[in-house]
KEKEMI-991543 format. One record per residue (C-alpha): residue in three letters; x negated, y negated, z negated. Coordinates in steps of 0.2 Angstrom, whole numbers, plus 5000, padded with zeros to 4 digits. Layout:
ALAXYZ...
***
This chain:
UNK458144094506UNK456744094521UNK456644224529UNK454844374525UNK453444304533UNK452844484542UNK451044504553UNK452144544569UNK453044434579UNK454444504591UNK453344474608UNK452344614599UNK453544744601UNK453344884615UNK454844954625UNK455745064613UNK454745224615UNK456545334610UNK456145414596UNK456545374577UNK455745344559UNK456645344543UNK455545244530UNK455945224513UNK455545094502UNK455444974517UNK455944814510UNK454144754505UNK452544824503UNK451744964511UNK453445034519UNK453744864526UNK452144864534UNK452245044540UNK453944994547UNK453244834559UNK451844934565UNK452945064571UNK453944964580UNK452744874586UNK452145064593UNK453745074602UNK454845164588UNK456645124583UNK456445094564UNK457645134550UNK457345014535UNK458045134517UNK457945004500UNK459044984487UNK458544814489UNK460144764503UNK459844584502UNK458044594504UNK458244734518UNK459544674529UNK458344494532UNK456844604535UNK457544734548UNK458244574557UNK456444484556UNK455944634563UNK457044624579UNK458044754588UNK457044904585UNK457344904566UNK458944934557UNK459344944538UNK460245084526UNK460245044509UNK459945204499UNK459545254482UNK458345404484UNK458545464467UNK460445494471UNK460645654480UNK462645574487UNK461545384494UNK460345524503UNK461745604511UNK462845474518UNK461145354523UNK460445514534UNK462245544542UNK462245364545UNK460645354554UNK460945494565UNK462745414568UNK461645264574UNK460345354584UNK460845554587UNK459245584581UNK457645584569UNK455845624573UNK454945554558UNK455345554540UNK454045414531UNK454245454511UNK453645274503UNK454945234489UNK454345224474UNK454345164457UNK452445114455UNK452045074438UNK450145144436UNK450045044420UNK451345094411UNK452245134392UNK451145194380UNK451645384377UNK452245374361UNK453445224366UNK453845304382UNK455745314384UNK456445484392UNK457445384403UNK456245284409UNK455045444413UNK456545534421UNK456945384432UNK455145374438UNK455145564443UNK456845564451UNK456345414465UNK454545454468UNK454545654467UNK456445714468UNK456845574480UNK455545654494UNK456245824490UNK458045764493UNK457545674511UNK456545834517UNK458145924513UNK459145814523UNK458145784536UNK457345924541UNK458845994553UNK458745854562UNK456845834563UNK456546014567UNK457545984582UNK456145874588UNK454745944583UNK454745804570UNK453645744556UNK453645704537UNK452245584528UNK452245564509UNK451445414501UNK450545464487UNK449145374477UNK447445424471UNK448345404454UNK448845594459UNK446745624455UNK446145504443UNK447145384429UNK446945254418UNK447845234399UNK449645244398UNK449945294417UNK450845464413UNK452245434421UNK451745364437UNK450445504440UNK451245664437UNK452545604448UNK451145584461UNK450345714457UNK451845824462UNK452345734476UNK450545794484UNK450945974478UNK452645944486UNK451745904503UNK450946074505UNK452446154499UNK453646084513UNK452246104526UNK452046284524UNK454146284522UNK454446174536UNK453146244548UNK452646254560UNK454146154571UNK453846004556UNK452245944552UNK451945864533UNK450545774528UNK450345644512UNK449345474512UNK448245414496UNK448145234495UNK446845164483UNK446944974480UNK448144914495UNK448644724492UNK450344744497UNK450844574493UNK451744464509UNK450544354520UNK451044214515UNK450744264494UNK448944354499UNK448744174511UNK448844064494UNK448144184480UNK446744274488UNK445844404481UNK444144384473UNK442444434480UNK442344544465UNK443744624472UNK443344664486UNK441244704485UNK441744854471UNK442344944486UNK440945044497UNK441944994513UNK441544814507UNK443444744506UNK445244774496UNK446444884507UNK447844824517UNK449644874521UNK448944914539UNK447645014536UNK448845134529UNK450145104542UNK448745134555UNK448445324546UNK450445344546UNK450545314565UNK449245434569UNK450045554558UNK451645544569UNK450645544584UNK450245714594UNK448545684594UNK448745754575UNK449645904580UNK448446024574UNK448345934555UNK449845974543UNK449846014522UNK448445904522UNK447945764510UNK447245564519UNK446445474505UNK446445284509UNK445345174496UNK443745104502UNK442945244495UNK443145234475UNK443745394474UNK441945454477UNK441145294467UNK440245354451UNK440445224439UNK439645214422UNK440245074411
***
């Protein structure tokens, strides 16, 4: 199997800047490409999936900043062990990144929705974040640390048969004010909205690009990218947002305040 084609290259990377991000859900997607652009910032970057395979050749792609943990976020033991691990490997954490989830906006019809499959989807996108802040937070207080969840504008607005999916969002939002008022003011926690973020790897978004349809809908003219929500993320970390906590980052070209009349 070849290895992830990723938008950064090794001779990207800056000197390790010594401090340490946990990201969940890092195998692909949006926590993939919040995990290269920290590095590429200087951080030493744990990789959580319960994708090991896919995991282990990405953190390696990614070069000697990264390192993988594989973790099942909806399992209170998994969260456990994969934080003792992490602080086993680096003696400390600064930034908890909160991106696993099970994204399925267009879901079961209600009547057909099976419990288990409802339970599932509210224990990794909504318990999963609770049980990481728990874990985390001794180790990120010590530093003065950070938290961001990744949340969707499904927490605000829906489509049919999307129950599931947004009520898990929905609380994770309401779970980020929460902590930030809890954790304060030595941990800052803040959430990011993406809209439409095409999340695909390169080399899939390379060979089936998006229409212009697509992308004119948007008031900022173009479908989102995995980067322009890793570029929030960093600067969510950074000091210069010292002063911003318990606060909601809405990242979708602007739909969110499109009136549409159909």
């Amino acid at each position: 199997m070849t290895e992830p084609t990723l938008d950064w290259q090794a001779g990207d990377i800056l000197a390790s800047n010594g401090k340490v991000a946990l990201v969940t859900g890092a195998a692909r997607g949006i926590g993939l490409g919040i995990a290269a652009w920290l590095i590429a910032e200087g951080w030493r970057v744990v990789l959580a999936d319960v994708d090991r395979e896919r995991g282990s050749r990405v953190a390696k792609a990614l070069g000697g900043n990264a390192w993988f943990v594989a973790m099942d976020v909806a399992q209170e033991s998994q969260v456990m062990v994969g934080v003792a691990e992490v602080l086993g490997q680096f003696g400390r954490l600064d930034a908890l990144i909160n991106n696993a989830a099970i994204a399925e906006p267009h879901g079961t019809p209600l009547e057909s929705l099976d419990l288990a499959r409802w339970q599932r989807t509210l224990a990794v996108n909504l318990t999963g974040p609770m049980l990481l802040a728990k874990y985390c937070a001794p180790y990120l207080r010590a530093h003065c640390g950070s938290i961001v969840n990744i949340c969707s504008t499904r927490a605000h607005q829906s489509e049919p048969h999307s129950e599931a999916y947004a009520a898990s969002k929905g609380g994770l939002l309401a779970l980020t004010h929460a902590l930030a008022l809890s954790l304060g003011p030595d941990i800052r926690v803040n959430a990011v909205s993406p809209g439409w973020i095409d999340s695909r790897d390169p080399r899939e978004r390379r060979a089936e690009p998006l229409s212009e349809a697509d992308h004119v809908q948007h008031p900022a003219g173009r479908v989102g990218t995995v980067e322009d929500v890793a570029a929030l993320v960093g600067w969510l970390l950074s000091g210069c947002a010292g002063f911003v906590t318990g606060q909601e980052f809405v990242v979708d070209g602007g739909m969110t305040r499109k009136m549409i009349y159909i």
